[in-house]
N, C-alpha and C positions, 0 to 999 in steps of 0.2 A: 486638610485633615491632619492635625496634629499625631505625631507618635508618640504612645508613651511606653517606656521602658518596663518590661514585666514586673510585677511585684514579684519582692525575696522573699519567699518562707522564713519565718521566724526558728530557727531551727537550736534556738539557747536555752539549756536546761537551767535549773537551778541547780543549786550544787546540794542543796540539803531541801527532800521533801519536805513540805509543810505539815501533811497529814499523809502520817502511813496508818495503814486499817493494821489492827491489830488480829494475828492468826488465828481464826476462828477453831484450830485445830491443835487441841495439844500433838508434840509429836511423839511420834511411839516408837517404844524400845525394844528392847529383848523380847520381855515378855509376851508384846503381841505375839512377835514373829515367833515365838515357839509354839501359840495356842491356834497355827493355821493345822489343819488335819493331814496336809501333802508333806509337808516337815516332821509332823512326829510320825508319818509310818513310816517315813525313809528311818527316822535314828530309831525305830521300834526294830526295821530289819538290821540294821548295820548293827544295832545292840545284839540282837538278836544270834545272828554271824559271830561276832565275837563271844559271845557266851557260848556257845556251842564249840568252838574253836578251843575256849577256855577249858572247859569240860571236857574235851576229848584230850587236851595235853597233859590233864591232872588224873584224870582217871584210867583211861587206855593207853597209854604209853608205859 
């Protein structure tokens, strides 16, 4: 019975894909990320906080 030596994995990319899929998804900016609701109540309070802060230094003091 003959031996034969295991086959090598062909393990050689190409250096430039042929066919890339093109991103089915614009990507998204600012805008999205402001119109999430857990983002604008946090800067609705931190707004919030600081107007208050603002109006105690201008009026009561």
């Amino acid at each position: 019975m003959p031996h034969h030596p295991p086959e090598m994995l062909d393990t050689s990319r190409d250096p430039v894909p042929t066919s890339t899929p093109a991103p089915t998804e614009e990507p998204r900016g600012c805008l999205f990320a402001l119109s999430q609701p857990p983002l604008m109540i946090f800067l609705a309070v931190i707004g919030g906080l600081l107007l208050m802060a603002a109006v105690h230094d201008l009026f009561l003091l």
